[in-house]
C-alpha positions as CSV (number, residue, x, y, z in Angstrom):
1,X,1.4,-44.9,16.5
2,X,4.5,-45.2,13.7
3,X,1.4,-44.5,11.2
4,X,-0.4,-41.6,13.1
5,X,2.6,-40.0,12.9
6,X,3.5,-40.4,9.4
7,X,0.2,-39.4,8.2
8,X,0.9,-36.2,10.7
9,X,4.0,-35.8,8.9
10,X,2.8,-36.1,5.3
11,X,-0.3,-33.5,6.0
12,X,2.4,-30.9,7.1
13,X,4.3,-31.4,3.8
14,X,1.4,-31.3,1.7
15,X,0.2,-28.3,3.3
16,X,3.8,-26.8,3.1
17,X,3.8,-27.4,-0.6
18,X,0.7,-26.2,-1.0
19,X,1.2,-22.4,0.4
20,X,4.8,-22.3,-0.9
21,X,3.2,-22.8,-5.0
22,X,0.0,-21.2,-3.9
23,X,1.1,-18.2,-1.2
24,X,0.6,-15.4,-4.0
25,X,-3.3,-16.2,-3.8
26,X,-3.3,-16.1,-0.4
27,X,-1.5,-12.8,-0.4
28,X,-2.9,-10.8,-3.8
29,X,-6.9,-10.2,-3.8
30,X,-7.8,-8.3,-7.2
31,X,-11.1,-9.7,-7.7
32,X,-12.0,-9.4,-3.8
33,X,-14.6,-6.2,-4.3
34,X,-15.8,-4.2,-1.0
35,X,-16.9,-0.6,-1.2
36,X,-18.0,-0.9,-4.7
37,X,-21.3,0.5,-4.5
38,X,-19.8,4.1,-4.1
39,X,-20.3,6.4,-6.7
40,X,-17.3,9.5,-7.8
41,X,-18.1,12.5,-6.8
42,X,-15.1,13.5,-8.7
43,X,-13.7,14.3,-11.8
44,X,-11.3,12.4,-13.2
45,X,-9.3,11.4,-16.5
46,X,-8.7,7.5,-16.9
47,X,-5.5,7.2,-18.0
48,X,-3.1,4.2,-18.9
49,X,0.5,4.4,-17.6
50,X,2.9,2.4,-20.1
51,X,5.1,-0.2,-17.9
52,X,8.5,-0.5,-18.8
53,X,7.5,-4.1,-19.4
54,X,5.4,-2.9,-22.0
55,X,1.9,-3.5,-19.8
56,X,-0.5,-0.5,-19.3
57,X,-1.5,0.4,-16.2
58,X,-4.9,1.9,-15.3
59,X,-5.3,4.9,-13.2
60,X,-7.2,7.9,-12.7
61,X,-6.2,11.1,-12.5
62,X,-7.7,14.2,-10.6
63,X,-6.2,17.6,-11.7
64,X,-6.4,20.9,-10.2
65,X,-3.1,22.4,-10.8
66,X,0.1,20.7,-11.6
67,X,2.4,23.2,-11.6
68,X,1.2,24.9,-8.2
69,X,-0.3,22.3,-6.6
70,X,1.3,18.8,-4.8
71,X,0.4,15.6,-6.4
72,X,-0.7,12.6,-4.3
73,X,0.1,9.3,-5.2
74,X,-1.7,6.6,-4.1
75,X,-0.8,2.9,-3.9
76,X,-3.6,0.6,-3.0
77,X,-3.7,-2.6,-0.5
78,X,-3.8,-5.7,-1.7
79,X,-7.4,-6.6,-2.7
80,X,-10.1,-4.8,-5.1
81,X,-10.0,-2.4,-7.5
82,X,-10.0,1.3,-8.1
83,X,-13.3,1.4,-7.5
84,X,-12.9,0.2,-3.7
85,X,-11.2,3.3,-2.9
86,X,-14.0,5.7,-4.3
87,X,-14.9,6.4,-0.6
88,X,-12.0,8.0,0.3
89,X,-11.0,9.6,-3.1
90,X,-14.4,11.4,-2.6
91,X,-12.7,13.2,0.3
92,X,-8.9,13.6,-0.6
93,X,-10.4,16.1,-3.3
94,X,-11.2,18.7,-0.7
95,X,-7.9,18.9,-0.1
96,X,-5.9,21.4,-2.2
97,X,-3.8,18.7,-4.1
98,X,-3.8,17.0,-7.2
99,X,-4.5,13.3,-7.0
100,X,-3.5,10.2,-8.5
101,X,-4.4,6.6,-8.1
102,X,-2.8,3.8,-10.0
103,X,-3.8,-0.1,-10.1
104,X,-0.9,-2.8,-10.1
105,X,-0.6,-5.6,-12.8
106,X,-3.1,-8.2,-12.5
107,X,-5.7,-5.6,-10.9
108,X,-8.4,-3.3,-12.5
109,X,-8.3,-5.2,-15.5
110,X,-4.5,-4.6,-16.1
111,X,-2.8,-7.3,-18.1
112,X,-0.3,-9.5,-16.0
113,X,0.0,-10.9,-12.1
114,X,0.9,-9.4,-8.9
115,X,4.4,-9.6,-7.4
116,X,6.6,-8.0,-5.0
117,X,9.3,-7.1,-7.6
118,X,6.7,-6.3,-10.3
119,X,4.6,-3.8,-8.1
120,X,7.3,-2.0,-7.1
121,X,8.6,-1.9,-11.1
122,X,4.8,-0.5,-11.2
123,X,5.2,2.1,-8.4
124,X,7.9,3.7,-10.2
125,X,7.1,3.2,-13.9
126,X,4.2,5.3,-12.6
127,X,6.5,7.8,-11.0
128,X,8.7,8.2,-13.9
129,X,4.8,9.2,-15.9
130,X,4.1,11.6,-13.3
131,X,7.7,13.4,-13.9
132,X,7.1,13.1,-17.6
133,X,3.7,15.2,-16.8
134,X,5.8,17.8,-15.5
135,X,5.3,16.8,-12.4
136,X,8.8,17.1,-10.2
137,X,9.6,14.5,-7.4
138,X,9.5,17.2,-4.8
139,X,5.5,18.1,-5.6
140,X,4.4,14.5,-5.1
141,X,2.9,12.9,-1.9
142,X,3.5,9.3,-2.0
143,X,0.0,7.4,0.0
144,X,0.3,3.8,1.0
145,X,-2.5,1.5,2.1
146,X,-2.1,-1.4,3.9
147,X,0.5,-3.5,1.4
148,X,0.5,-0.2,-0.7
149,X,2.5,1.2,2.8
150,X,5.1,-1.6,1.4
151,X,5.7,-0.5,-1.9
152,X,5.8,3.0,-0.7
153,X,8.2,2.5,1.5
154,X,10.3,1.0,-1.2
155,X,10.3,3.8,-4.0
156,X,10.6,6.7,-1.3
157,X,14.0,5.3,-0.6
158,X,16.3,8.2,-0.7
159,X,14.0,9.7,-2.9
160,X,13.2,13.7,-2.4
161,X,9.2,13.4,-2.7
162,X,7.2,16.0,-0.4
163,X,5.8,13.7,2.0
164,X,5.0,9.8,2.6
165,X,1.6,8.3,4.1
166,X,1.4,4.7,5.3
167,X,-2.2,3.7,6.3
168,X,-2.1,0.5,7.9
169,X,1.8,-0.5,8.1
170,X,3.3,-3.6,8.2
171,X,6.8,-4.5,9.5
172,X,7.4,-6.8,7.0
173,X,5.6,-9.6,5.2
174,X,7.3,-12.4,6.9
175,X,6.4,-10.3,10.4
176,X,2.5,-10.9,9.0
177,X,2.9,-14.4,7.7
178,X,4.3,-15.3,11.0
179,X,1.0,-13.8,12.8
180,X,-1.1,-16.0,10.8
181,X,0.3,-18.8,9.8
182,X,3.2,-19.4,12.8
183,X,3.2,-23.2,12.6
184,X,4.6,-22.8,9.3
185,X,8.3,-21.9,8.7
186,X,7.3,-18.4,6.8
187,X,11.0,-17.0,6.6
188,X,12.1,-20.2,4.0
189,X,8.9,-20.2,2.3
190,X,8.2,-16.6,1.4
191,X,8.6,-15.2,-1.5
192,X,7.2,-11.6,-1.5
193,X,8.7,-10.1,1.9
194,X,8.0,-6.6,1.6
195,X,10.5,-5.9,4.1
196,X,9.6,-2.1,5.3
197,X,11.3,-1.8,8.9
198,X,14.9,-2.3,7.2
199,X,14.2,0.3,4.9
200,X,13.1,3.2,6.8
201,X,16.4,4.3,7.5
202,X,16.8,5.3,4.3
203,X,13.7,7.4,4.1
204,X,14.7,10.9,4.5
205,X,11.4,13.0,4.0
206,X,8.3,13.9,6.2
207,X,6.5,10.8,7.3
208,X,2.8,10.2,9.0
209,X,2.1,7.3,10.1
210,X,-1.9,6.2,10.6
211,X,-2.8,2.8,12.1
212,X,-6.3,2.0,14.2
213,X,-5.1,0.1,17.5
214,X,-8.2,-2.3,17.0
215,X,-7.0,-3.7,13.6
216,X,-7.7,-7.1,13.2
217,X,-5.9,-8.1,10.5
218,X,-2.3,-5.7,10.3
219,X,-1.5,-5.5,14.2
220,X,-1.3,-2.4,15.6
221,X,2.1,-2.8,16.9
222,X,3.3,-3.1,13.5
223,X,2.3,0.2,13.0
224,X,3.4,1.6,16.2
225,X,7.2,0.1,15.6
226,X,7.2,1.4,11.9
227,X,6.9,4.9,13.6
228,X,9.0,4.4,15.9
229,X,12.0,3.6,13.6
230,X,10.8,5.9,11.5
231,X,13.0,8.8,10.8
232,X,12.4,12.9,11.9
233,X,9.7,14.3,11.1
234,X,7.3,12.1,11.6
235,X,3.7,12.4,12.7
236,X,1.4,9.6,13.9
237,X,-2.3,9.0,13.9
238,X,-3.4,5.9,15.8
239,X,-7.4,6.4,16.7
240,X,-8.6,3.8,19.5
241,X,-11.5,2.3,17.8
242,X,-10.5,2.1,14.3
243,X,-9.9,-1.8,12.4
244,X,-7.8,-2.0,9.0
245,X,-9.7,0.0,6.6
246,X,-9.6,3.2,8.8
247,X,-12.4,5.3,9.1
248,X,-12.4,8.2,7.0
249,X,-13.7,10.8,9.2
250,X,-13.1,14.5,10.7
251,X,-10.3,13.0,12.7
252,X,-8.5,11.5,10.2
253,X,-9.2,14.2,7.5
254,X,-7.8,16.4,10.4
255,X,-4.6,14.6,10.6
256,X,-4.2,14.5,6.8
257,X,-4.7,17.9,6.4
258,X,-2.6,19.0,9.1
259,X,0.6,16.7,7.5
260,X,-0.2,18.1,3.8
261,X,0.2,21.8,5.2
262,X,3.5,21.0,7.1
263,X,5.1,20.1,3.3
C-alpha cells in the first residue's frame, strides 16, 4: 500500500512539473489552423507594426476612411493565424468602419513567443501605430476574441476608445484552468492569468458583450458574469445554440451593427 501510494504521489508531481514548465503550450496555439480555406473578399494592406521590443508585428489593414470613419481593432484568440479569421473579416467590411487586425509575437510568422505581459506590450505597441496613423483613441473600436477579450480588457483600462467587444469572455485564466484541470492547484502554478473580472471596473466606455450559452470550451457563465460586472452601457448578445467560435450570422451582424451605431 506504502508503495501504491508513493508512486500515486510521485505521478502527481511529475505531472505538476510538467504543466507548470509546459502550461504556455497548453495555453498558446499559433500553428493550430481552422478556417484556413477561406479566401479575402477584401482589400487590404499587409503591414508590419514595429514593437517597442524591436519585433515586427504582422497585420492587415482595411481602409475606407480614417479621418471620418471608426477604426476596429481586432485581437485574436489564442490559436491560428490571420488567416483563421478571414470568415468573419469578410463581413466586418460591410460595416462602415475601418478595420484592423494584428497578430501577437510568436504568431503569423512574427518573430518571438507568446505571453501574457508580451501580448498585452503588443496590443498597445499596436495602438500607439494606429495613433501615429492619425488615428485618435476615441475613433477606434477595440474587438476581442476569446483570449483576445483578455488583452482587450487590459489596454481599454481607463482608456477613451469608442467602444469594446468581447466575443467569448473569460473571467480570468485561473477561472478557466480551474474548469479543466481542477485537480491541479492552478492559482500557484499559473503564470499567465489574464485576470479580466478585476479590471472591468476600470473600463469606462460602451461595452457589448457576445457569448453562445452552448460553448464548450469558455463557459457561458463566464460570459454572463463579465457582463454583469461590466460597467453602463453595456449591451449583451448571448444566442442559445451558439459554441466558442460564434456563428457569424444575421443575428450577430445585427447586434454588431446595432452597438457600432450607438458610438
Amino acid at each position: 500500500m506504502f508503495t501504491l501510494v508513493t508512486i500515486v504521489i510521485l505521478c502527481y508531481f511529475l505531472v505538476v512539473v510538467f504543466v507548470f514548465f509546459y502550461q504556455r503550450n497548453l495555453l498558446y496555439h499559433p500553428f493550430e489552423n481552422n478556417y484556413s480555406s477561406d479566401e479575402a473578399n477584401f482589400e487590404y494592406e499587409e503591414v508590419f507594426v514595429p514593437a517597442s521590443d524591436g519585433k515586427e508585428l504582422k497585420a492587415w489593414f482595411h481602409k475606407k476612411d480614417l479621418k471620418e470613419k471608426k477604426t476596429l481593432l481586432f485581437f485574436h484568440g489564442n490559436a491560428g493565424d490571420l488567416k483563421n479569421r478571414i470568415y468573419k473579416l469578410n463581413l466586418i467590411k460591410d460595416f462602415d468602419i475601418n478595420f484592423l487586425i494584428v497578430a501577437y509575437r510568436g504568431f503569423s510568422g512574427n518573430e518571438g513567443s507568446p505571453s501574457e505581459k508580451g501580448l498585452y506590450q503588443d496590443a498597445r505597441d499596436t495602438i500607439a501605430w494606429l495613433n501615429e496613423q492619425g488615428i485618435k483613441d476615441r475613433q477606434i473600436i477595440i474587438y476581442g476574441e476569446s483570449l483576445g477579450t483578455g488583452v482587450s480588457v487590459e489596454v481599454a483600462q481607463n482608456k477613451n476608445f469608442s467602444g469594446i467587444v468581447l466575443e467569448s469572455p473569460f473571467t480570468s485564466m485561473v477561472d478557466a484552468g480551474k474548469h479543466y484541470y481542477f485537480y491541479l492547484p492552478v492559482s500557484l502554478l499559473l503564470k499567465d492569468r489574464y485576470e479580466t473580472i478585476k479590471k472591468l471596473k476600470n473600463i469606462k466606455i460602451p461595452i457589448l458583450v457576445m457569448h453562445g450559452e452552448n460553448d464548450k470550451i469558455v463557459p457561458f457563465h463566464m460570459g454572463k458574469k463579465v457582463f454583469s460586472e461590466a460597467n453602463d452601457p453595456k449591451y449583451s448578445y448571448f444566442p442559445k445554440d451558439d459554441d466558442h467560435m460564434m456563428e457569424y450570422n444575421k443575428n450577430l451582424l445585427e447586434a454588431l451593427n446595432k452597438f457600432f451605431l450607438s458610438l
